[in-house]
Every structure is written in structure tokens, then in C-alpha cells.
Backbone as JSON, one array per atom type, in Angstrom:
{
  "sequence": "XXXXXXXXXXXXXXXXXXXXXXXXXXXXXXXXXXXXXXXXXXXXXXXXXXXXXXXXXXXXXXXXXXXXXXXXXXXXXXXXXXXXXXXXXXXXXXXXXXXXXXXXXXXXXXXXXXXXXXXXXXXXXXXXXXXXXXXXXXXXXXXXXXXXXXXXXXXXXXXXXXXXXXXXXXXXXXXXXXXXXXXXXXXXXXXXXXXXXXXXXXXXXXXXXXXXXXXXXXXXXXXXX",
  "N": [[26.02, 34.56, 35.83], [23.84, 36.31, 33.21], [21.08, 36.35, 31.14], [20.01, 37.64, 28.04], [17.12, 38.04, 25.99], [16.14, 38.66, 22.48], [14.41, 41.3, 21.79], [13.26, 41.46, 23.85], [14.09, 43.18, 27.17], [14.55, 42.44, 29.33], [16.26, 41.09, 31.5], [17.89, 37.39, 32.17], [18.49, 35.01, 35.07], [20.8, 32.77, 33.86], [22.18, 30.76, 31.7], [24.06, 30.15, 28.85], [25.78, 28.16, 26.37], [27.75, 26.73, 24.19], [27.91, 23.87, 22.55], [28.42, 22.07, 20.57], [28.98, 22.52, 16.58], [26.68, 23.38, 15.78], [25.44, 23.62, 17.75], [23.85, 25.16, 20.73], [23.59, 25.18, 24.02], [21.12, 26.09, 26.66], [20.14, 27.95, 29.83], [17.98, 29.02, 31.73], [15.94, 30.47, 34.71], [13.5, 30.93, 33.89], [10.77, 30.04, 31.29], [12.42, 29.65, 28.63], [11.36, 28.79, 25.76], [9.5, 30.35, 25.15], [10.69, 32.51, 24.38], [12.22, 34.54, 21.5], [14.74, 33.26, 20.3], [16.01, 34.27, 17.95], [18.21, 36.11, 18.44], [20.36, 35.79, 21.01], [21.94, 36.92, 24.18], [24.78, 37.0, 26.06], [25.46, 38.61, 29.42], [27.26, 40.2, 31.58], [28.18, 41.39, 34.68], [27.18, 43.5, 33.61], [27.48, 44.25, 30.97], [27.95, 42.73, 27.46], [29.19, 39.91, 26.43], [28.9, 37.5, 25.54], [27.36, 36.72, 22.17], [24.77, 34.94, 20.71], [23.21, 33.87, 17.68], [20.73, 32.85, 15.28], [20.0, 30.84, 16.55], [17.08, 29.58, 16.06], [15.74, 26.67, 16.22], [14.59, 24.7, 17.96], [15.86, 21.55, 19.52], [16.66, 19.97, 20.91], [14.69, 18.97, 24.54], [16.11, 19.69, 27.62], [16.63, 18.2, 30.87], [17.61, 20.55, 32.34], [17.47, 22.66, 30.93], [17.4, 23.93, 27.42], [18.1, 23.04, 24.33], [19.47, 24.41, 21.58], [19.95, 24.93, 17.84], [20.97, 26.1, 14.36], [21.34, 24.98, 12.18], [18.0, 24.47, 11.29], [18.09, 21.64, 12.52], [17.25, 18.81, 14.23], [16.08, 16.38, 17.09], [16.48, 13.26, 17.01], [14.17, 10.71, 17.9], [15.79, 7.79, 18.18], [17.57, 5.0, 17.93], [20.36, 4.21, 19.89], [23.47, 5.52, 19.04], [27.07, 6.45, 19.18], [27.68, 8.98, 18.38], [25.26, 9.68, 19.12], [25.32, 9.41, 22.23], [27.58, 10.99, 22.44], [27.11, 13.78, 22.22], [24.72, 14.23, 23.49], [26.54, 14.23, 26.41], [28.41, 16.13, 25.9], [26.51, 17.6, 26.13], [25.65, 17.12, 28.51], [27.47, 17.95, 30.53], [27.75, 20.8, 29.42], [25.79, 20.99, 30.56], [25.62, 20.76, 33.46], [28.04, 22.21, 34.54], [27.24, 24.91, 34.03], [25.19, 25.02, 35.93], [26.58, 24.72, 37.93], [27.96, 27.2, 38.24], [25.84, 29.11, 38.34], [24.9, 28.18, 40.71], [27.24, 28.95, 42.72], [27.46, 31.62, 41.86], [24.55, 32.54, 43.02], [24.8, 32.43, 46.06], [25.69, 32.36, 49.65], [24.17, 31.52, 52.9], [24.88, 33.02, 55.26], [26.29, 33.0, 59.44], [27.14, 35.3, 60.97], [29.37, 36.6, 63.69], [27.86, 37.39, 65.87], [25.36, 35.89, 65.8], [23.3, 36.49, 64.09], [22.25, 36.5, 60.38], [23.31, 36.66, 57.03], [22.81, 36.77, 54.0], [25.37, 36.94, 51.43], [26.32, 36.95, 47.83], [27.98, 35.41, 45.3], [29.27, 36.16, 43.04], [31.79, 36.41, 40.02], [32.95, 38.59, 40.02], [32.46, 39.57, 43.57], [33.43, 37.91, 43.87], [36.35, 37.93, 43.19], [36.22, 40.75, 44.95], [35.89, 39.84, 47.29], [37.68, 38.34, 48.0], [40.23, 39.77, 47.82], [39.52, 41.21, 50.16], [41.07, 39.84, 51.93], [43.89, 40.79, 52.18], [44.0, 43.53, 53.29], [42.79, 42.36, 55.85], [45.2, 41.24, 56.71], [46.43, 43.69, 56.72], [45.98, 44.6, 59.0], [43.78, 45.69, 59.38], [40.67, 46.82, 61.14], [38.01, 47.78, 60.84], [35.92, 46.43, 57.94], [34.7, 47.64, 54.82], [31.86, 46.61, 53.15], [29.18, 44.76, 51.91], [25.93, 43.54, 52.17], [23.85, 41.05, 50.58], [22.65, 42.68, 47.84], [21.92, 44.86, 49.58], [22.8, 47.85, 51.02], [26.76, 48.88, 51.22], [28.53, 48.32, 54.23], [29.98, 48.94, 57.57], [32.11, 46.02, 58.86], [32.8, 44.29, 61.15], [36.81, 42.56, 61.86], [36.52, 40.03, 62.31], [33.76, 39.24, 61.49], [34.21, 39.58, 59.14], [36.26, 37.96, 58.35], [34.95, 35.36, 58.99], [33.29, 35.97, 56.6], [34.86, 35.46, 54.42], [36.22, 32.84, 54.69], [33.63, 31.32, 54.74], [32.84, 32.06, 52.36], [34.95, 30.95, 50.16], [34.79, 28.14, 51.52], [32.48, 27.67, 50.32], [33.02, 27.67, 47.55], [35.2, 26.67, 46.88], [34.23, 23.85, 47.23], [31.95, 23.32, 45.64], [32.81, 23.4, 43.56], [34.87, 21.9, 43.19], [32.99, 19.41, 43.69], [31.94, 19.73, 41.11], [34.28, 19.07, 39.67], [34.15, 16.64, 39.98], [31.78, 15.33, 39.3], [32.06, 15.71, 36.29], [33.9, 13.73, 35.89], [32.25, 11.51, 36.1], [30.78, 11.91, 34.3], [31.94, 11.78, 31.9], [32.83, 9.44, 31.95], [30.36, 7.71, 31.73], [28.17, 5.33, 29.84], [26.05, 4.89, 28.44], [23.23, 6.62, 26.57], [21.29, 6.58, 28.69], [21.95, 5.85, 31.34], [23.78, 8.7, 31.24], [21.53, 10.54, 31.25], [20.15, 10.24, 33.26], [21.73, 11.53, 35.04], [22.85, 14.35, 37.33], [23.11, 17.17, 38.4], [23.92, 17.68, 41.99], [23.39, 15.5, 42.16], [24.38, 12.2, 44.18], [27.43, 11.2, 43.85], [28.73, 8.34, 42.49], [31.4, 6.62, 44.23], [33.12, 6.05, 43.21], [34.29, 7.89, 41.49], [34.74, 9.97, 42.74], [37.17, 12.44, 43.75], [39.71, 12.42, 46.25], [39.72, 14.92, 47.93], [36.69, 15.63, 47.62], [35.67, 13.7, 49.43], [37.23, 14.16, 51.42], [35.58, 16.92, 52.14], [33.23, 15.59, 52.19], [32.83, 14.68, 54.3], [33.73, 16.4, 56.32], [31.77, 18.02, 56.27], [29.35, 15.84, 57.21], [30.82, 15.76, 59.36], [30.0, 18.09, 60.71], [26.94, 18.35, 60.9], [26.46, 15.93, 62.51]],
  "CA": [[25.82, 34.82, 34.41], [22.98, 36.1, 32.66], [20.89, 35.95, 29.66], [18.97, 38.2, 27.65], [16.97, 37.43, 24.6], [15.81, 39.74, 21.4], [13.09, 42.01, 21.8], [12.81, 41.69, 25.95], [15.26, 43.77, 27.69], [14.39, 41.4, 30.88], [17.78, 39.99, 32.01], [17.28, 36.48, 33.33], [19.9, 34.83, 35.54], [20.94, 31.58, 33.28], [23.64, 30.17, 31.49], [24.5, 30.21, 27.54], [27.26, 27.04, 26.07], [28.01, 25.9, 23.21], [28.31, 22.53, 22.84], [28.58, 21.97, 19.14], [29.37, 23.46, 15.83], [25.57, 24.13, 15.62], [24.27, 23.87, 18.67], [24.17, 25.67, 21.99], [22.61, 24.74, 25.49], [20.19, 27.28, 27.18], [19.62, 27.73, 30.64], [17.26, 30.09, 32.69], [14.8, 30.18, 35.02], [12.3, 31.53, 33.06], [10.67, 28.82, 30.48], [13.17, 29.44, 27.57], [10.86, 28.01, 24.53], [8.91, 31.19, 24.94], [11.61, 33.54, 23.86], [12.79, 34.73, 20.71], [15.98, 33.01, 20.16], [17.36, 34.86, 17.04], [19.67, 36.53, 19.35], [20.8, 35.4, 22.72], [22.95, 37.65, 24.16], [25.1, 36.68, 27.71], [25.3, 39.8, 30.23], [27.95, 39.93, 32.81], [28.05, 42.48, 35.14], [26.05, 44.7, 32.66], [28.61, 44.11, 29.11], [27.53, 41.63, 26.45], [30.38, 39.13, 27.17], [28.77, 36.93, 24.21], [26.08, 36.93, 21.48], [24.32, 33.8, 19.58], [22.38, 34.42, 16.6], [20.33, 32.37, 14.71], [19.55, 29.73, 16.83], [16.38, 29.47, 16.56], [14.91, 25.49, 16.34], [14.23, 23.29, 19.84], [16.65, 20.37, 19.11], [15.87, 19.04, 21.94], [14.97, 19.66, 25.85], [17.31, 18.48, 28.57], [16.11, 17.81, 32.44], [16.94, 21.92, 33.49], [17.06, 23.41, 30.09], [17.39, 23.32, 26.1], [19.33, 22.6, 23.21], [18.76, 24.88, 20.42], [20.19, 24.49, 16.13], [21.3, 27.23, 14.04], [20.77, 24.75, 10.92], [17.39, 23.5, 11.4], [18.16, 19.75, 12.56], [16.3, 18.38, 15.13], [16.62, 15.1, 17.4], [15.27, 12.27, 16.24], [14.46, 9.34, 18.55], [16.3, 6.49, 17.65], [18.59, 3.54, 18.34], [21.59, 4.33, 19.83], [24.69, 5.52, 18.09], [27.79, 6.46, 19.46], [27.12, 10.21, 17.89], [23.81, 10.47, 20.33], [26.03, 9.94, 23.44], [28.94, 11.69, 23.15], [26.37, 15.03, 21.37], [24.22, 13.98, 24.94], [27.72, 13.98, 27.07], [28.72, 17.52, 25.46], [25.55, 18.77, 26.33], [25.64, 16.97, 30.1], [28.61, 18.65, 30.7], [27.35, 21.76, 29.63], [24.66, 21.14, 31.72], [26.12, 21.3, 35.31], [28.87, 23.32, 34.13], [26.06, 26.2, 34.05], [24.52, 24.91, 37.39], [27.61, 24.92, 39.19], [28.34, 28.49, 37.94], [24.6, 29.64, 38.9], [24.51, 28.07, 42.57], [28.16, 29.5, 43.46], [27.14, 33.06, 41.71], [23.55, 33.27, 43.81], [25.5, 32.73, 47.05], [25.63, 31.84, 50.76], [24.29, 32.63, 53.89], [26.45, 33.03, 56.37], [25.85, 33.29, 60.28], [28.08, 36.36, 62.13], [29.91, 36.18, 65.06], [26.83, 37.81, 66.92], [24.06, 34.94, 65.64], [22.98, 37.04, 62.95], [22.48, 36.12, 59.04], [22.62, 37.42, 56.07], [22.93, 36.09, 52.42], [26.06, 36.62, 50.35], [25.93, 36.43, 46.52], [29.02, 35.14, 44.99], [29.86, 36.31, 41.38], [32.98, 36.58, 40.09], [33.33, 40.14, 40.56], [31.64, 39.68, 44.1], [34.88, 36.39, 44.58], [37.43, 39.36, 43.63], [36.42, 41.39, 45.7], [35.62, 39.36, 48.63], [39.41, 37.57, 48.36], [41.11, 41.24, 48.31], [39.93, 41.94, 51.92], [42.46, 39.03, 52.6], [44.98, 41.84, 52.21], [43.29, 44.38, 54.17], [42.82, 41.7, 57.21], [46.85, 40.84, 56.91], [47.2, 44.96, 57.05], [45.32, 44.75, 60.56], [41.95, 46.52, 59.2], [39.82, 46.49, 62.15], [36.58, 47.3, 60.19], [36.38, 46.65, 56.74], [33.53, 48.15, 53.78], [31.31, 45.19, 52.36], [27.63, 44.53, 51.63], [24.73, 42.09, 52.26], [23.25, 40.88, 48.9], [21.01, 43.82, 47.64], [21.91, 46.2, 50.23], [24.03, 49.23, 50.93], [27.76, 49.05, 52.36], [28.4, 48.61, 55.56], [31.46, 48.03, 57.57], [31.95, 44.65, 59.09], [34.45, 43.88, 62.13], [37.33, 41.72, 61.1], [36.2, 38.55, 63.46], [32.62, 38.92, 60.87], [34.91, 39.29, 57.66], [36.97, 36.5, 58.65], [33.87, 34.65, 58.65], [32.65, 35.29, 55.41], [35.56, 35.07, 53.67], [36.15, 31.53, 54.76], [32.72, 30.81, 54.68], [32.59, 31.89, 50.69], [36.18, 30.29, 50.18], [35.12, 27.11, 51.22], [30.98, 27.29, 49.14], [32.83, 27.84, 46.12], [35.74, 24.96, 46.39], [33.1, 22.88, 47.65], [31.49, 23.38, 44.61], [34.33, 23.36, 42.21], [35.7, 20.21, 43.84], [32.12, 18.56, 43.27], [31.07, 19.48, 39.66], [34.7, 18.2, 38.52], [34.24, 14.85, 40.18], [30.53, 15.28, 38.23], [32.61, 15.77, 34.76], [34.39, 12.39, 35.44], [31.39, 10.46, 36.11], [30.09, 12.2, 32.8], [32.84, 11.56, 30.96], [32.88, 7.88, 31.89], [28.96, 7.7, 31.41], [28.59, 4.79, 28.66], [24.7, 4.78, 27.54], [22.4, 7.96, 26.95], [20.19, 6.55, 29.49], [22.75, 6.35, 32.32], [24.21, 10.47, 30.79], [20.24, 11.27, 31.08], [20.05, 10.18, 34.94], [23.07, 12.54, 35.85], [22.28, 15.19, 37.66], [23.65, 18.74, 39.46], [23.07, 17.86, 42.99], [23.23, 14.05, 43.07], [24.97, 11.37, 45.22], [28.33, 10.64, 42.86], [29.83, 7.03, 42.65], [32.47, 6.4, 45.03], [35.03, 5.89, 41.94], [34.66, 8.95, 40.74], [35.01, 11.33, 43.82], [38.08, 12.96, 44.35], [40.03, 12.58, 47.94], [39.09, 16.24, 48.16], [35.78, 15.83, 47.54], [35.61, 12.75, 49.72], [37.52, 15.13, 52.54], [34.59, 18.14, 52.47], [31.94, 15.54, 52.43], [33.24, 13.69, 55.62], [33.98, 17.07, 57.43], [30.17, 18.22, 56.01], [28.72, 14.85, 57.9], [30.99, 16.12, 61.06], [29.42, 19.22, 60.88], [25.77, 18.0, 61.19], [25.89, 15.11, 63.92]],
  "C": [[24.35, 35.14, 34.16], [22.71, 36.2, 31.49], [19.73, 36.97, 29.28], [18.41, 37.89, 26.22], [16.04, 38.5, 23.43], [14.44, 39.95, 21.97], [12.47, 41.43, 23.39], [14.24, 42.07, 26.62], [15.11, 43.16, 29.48], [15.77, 40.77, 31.07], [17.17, 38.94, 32.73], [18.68, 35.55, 33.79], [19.71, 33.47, 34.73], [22.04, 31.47, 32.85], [23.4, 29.59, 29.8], [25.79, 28.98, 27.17], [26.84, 26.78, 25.06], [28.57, 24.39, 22.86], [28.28, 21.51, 21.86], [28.56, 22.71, 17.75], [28.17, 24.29, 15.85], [24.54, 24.02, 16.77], [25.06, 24.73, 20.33], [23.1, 25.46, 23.25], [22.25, 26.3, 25.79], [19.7, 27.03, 28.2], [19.34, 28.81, 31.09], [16.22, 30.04, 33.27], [13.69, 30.3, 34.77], [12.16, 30.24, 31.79], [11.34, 29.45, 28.96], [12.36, 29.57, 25.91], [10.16, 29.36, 24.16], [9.73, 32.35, 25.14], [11.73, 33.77, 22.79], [14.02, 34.5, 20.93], [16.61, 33.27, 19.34], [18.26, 35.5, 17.39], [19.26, 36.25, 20.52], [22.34, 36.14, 23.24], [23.16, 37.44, 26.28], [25.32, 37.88, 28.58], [25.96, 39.67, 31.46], [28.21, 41.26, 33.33], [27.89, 44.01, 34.49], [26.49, 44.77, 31.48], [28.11, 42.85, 28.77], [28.51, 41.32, 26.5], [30.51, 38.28, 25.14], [27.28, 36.99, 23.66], [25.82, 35.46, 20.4], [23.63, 34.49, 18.67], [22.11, 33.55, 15.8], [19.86, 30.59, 15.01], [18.17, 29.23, 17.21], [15.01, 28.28, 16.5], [15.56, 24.82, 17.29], [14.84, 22.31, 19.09], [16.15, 19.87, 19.54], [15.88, 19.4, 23.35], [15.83, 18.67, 26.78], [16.69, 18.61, 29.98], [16.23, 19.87, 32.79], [17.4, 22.63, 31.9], [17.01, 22.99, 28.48], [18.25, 23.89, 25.24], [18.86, 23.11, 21.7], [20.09, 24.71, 18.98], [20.16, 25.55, 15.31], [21.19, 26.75, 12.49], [19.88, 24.02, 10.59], [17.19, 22.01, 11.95], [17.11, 20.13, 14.15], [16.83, 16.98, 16.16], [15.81, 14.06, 17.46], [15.28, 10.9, 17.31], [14.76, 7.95, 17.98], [17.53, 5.56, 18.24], [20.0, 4.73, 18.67], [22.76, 4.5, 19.16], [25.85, 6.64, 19.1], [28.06, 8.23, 19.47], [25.72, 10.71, 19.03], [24.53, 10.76, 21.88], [26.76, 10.64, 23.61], [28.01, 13.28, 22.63], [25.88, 15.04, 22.9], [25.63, 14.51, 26.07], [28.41, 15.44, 27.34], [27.65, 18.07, 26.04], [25.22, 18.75, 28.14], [26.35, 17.76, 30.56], [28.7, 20.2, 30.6], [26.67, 22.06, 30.77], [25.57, 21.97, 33.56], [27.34, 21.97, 35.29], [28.21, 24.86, 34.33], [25.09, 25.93, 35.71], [25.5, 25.07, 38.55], [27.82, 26.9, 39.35], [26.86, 29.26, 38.57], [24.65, 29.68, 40.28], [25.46, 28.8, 43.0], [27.5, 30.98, 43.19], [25.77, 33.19, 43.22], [24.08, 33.29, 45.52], [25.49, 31.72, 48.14], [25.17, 32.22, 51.83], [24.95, 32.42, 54.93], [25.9, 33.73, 57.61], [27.03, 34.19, 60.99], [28.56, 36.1, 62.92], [28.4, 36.76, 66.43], [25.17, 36.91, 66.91], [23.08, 35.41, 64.4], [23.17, 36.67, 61.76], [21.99, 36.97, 58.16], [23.76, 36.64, 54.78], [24.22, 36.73, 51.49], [25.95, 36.47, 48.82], [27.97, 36.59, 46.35], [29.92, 35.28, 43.68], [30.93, 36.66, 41.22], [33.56, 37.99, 40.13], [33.17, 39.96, 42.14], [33.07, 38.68, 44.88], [35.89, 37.7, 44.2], [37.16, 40.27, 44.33], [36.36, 41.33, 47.4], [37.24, 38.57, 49.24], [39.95, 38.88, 48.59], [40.86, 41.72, 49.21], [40.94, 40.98, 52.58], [43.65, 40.57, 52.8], [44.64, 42.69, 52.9], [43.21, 43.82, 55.83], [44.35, 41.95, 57.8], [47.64, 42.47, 57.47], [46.87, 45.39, 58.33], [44.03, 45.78, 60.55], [41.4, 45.96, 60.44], [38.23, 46.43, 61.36], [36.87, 47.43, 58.68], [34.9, 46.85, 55.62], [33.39, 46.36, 53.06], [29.97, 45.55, 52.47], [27.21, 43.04, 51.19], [24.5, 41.78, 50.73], [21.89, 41.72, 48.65], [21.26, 45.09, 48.38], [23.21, 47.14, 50.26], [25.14, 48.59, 51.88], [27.64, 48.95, 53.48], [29.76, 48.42, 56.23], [31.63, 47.18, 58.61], [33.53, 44.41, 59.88], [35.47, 42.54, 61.04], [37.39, 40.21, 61.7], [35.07, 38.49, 61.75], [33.9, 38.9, 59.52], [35.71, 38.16, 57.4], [36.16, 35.44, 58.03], [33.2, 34.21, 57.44], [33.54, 34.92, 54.51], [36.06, 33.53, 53.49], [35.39, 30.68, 54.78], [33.01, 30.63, 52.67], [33.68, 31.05, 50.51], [35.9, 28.99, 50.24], [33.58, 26.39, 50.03], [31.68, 27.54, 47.77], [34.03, 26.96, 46.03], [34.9, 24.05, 46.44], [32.55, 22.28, 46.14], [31.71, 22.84, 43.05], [34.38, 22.11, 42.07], [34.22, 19.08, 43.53], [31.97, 18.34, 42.07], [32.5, 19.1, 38.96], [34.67, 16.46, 38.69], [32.71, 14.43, 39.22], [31.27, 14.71, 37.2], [33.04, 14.43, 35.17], [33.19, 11.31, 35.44], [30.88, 10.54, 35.06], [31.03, 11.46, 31.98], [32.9, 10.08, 30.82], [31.86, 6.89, 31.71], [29.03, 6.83, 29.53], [27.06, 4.9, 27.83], [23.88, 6.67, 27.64], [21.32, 7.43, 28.23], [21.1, 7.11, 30.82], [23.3, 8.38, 32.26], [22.66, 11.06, 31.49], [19.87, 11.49, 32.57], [20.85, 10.87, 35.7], [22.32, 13.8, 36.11], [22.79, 16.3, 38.25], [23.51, 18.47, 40.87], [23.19, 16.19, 43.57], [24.31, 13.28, 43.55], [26.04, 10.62, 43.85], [28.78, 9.24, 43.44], [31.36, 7.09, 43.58], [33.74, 6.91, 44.56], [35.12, 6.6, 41.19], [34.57, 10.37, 41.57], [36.59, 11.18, 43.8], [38.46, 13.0, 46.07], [39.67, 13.76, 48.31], [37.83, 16.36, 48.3], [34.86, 14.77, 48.77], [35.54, 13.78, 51.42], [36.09, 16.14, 53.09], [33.47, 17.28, 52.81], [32.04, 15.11, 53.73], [33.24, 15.42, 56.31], [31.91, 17.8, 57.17], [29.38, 17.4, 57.32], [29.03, 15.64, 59.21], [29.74, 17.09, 61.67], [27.85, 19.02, 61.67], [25.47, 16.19, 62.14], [26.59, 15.91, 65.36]]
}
């Protein structure tokens, strides 16, 4: 996904949510605050998908991006209320919702059958078209048309296509299968402090992994002793 914002025709790769009547999360690698946010407009493989408008007061910032207000409000530090976590919770949830979707899109790299690497990008155009050489393998394609990330076509024995296809196949369940065992730990997340310590990336509670997720990390470990 990306993001472009009024008056800079710069696309930056990030991630747009809404995550209340008047607010919407904002993520990109670029520092955000120094944008014009009266329009925010999302950009998927080159079509405006979606458009914000008028969001343009800092609610508040979150650990990898921010939380902008379409009717002025703001966030006010104060005591706990039941309204701060679950507003926090909505916006966690956004959060790695948009990080999961980023890391699978930028990709994988993937080593050949000849020792050779090269990088992958994974977007959902990029996952349809990388699953439809399944059909092409099954028809006994010997070589089949694909491209590195960035570069031109090429065509790729079906030992190397094999490869990536089950390489990408398993970086984007992997993925999947992590950020919903995330959402339950969010979801079950009782203070904003604990919500605030959650993270994209970190070491989930036992009792809120999935046997699936449990499965990839155990064959992961194999992998590396």
C-alpha cells in the first residue's frame, strides 16, 4: 500500500486506517507530521483506492506512526477510562494490521536452486500473479516468465519457480498466521500501558499463539540449528 499526501506527488510506501468515526491512523516511512494532511489519498498499484480529507490535527503519536482528527479533538493525558483503551486497542490493531501488510508487500529473498539470490516483493498483485504459475507448473511449463524486484522479466526453470512460489506461500502465511495471533493478544490487552508495549515483531504469549503459529515457529527453530 501506499500513501500520498496534498500538494507532493511523492508516493510513500505506508498504510492509511480508520479506526474511528473521526479518526484515522497514518503510517509511512517518511515523518508524517510534516505533510499536509487535508487530503490523504491511498495508491494501489497506481488508482486512488481511498481518499481522507480533512484530517488535519495530531491526536496523538503511536510507537510507528500517527493518529490524526477530522474534528479538532486531541488526546488528553489522563486517568484511565475504559474509552482510552478500547480508542488505544482500535488504533493497536490498526497498527500491525498496516505492518503486517507492509513487511509481506516489500518481500522475500529467496536463494535458487544454483546458490543464487534475489529479492521478491510481494504485493497483492505480485501474490496473484505469483500463485497462477501454480497452473502453468501443473501444465508441465519447463521455463516460466517472472521478475526479480525492480528488474526486467526473465524466465526461470521450474525447479527455481517451485522455489519461490513456496518460498512466498509460506512468508506470507507465516505472516498472516502471526499478526492474527497479535490481534488476540490485542484484543485481550486490559490496560493502555500493557496495549502500548505491543508490538509488530515481538515474542507473543504462549496463550495466545495459534497451533499454527506454534507449528512454523518450531519448524523456523529446526531450520536454524
Amino acid at each position: 500500500m501506499k500513501v500520498r499526501f496534498r500538494g507532493n506527488e511523492t508516493i510513500f510506501e505506508g498504510c492509511v486506517k480508520r479506526i474511528a468515526q473521526n479518526l484515522i491512523l497514518v503510517q509511512t516511512e517518511e515523518q508524517t507530521k510534516t505533510q499536509d494532511t487535508e487530503t490523504i489519498e491511498v495508491v494501489e498499484n497506481g488508482k486512488v483506492t481511498a481518499k481522507y480529507e480533512g484530517f488535519t490535527t495530531l491526536y496523538r503519536e503511536t510507537r510507528k506512526g500517527m493518529i490524526f482528527s477530522n474534528d479538532g479533538t486531541v488526546y488528553a493525558e489522563q486517568d484511565e477510562t475504559v474509552q482510552d483503551t478500547e480508542q488505544l486497542r482500535m488504533a493497536k490493531l490498526a497498527e500491525v494490521s498496516c505492518r503486517c501488510e507492509t513487511t509481506i508487500f516489500s518481500g522475500i529473498d529467496i536463494t535458487l536452486a544454483d546458490g543464487s539470490k534475489e529479492h521478491i516483493s510481494l504485493t497483492e498483485k505480485d501474490q496473484i500473479n505469483l500463485f497462477g504459475k501454480q497452473s502453468q507448473l501443473a501444465a508441465g511449463e519447463k521455463r516460466l516468465e517472472y521478475h526479480e524486484d525492480g528488474k526486467l522479466c526473465r524466465y526461470y526453470s521450474a525447479e527455481d519457480m517451485k522455489i519461490i512460489i513456496e518460498a512466498a506461500m509460506k512468508f506470507v502465511s507465516y505472516h498472516t498466521t502471526y499478526c492474527n495471533s497479535l490481534n488476540a493478544w490485542i484484543k485481550d490487552a486490559k490496560t493502555v500501558k500493557e496495549l502500548e508495549g505491543i508490538r509488530y515483531g515481538a515474542e507473543i504469549p504462549d496463550r495466545y499463539k495459534s497451533e499454527v503459529l506454534k507449528n512454523y515457529e518450531m519448524e523456523m527453530k529446526g531450520r536454524l540449528t
